[in-house]
C-alpha positions in Angstrom: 100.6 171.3 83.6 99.8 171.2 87.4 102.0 170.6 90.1 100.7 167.2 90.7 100.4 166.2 86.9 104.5 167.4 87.2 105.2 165.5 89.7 103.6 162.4 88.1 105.4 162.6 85.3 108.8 162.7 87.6 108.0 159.6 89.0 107.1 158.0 85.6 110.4 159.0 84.2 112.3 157.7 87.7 110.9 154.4 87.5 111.7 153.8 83.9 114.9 154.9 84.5 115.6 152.8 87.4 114.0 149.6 85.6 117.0 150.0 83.3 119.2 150.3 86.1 117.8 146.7 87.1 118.1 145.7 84.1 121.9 146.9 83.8 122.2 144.6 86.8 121.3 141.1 85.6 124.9 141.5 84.1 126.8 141.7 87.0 129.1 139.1 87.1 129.7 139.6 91.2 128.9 136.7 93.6 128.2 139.0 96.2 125.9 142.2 94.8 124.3 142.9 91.5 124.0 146.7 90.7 123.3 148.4 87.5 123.1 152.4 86.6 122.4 154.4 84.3 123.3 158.1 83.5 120.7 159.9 81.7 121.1 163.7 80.8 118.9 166.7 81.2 116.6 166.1 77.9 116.2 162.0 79.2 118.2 160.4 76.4 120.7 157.6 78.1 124.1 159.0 77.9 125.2 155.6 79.5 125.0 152.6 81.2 127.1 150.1 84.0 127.4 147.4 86.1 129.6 146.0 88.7 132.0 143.8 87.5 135.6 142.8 86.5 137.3 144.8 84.1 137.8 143.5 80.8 139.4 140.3 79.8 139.8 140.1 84.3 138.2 136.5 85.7 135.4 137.5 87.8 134.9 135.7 91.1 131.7 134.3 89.0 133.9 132.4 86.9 136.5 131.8 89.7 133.3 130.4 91.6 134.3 132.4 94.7 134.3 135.6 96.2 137.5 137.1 98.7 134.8 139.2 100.4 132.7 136.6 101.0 135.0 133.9 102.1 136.5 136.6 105.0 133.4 138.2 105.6 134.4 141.8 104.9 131.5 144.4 105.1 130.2 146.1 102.7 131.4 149.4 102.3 134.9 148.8 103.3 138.2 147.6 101.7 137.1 148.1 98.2 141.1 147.5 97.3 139.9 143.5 97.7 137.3 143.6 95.5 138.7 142.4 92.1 134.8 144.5 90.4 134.4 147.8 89.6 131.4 149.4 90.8 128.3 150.2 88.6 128.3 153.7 89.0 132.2 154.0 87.8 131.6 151.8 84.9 129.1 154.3 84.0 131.0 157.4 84.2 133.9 155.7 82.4 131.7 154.8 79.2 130.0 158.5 79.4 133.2 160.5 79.8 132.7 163.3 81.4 131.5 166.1 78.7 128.4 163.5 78.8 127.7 163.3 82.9 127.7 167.3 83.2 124.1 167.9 84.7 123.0 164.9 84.2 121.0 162.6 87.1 122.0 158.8 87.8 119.8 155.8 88.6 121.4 153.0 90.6 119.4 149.7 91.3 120.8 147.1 93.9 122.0 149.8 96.5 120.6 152.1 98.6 123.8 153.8 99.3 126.4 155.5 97.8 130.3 154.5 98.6 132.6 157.5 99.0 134.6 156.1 96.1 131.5 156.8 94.1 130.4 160.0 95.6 133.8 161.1 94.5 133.4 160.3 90.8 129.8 161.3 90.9 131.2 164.8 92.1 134.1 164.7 89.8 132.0 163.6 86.6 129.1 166.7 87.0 126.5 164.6 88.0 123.9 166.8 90.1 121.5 164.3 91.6 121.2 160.5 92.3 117.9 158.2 92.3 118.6 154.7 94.2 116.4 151.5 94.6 117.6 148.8 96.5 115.5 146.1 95.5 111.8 146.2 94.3 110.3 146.7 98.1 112.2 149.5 98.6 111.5 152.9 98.4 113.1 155.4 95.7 116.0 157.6 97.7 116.8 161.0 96.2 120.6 162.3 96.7 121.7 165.7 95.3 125.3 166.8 94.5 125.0 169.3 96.9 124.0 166.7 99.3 127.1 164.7 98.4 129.8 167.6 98.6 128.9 168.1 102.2 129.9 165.2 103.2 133.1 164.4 100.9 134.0 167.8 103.3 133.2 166.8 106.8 
């Protein structure tokens, strides 16, 4: 296989993968963001899947038919402890375990960034690289571990 026939075949596999994630999303049940991911190990077989939303048998701002973080205009990416959702990429990691996540690569859709709560999980479950898509205009962004460590240290 050539180098460009390789690389093809990368990309294929990142955008099904990330079409799942997008998928995984339509079952948010979050006012304010939809995200979905899915954890797929080293031989690309799904090890799991998440979304963002309320933990189990919780009333989701959906159902409450308002959101705390939108109603006080807090930013994204801060003061996650008023957010009554867990985020996609935890939910994921929770239903893998983490004898699953060793090695394997994530694909979030609805983000193109990665909260520090998450990098810590990601770091902590064994993950070793991250593909995210915002939406469907946005490019594909590439994030290793490595990447990730760095700045969980600065």
């Amino acid at each position: 296989m050539t180098l460009t026939e390789e690389k093809h075949k990368i990309k294929e596999w990142n955008d099904y993968f990330l079409d799942m994630a997008k998928t995984c999303a339509t079952r948010s049940n979050c006012i304010r963001s939809q995200v979905g991911a899915v954890i797929v190990g080293e031989d690309k077989k799904i090890k799991a899947t998440g979304y963002n939303g309320t933990p189990s048998k919780v009333q989701s701002c959906y159902e409450r038919g308002t959101c705390f973080r939108i109603e006080n205009n807090i930013q994204s990416g801060t003061r996650y402890e008023t957010c009554r959702s867990i985020h996609a990429e935890q939910n994921a990691i929770i239903q893998a375990g983490q004898d699953r996540c060793q090695r394997a690569t994530m694909y979030i859709y609805g983000h193109n960034f990665i909260c520090i709560l998450c990098k810590r999980f990601i770091v902590q479950a064994g993950i070793k690289e991250v593909y995210l898509k915002k939406d469907d205009k946005s490019p594909i962004l590439y994030v290793t571990v490595e990447e990730i460590r760095k700045e969980l240290e600065e």
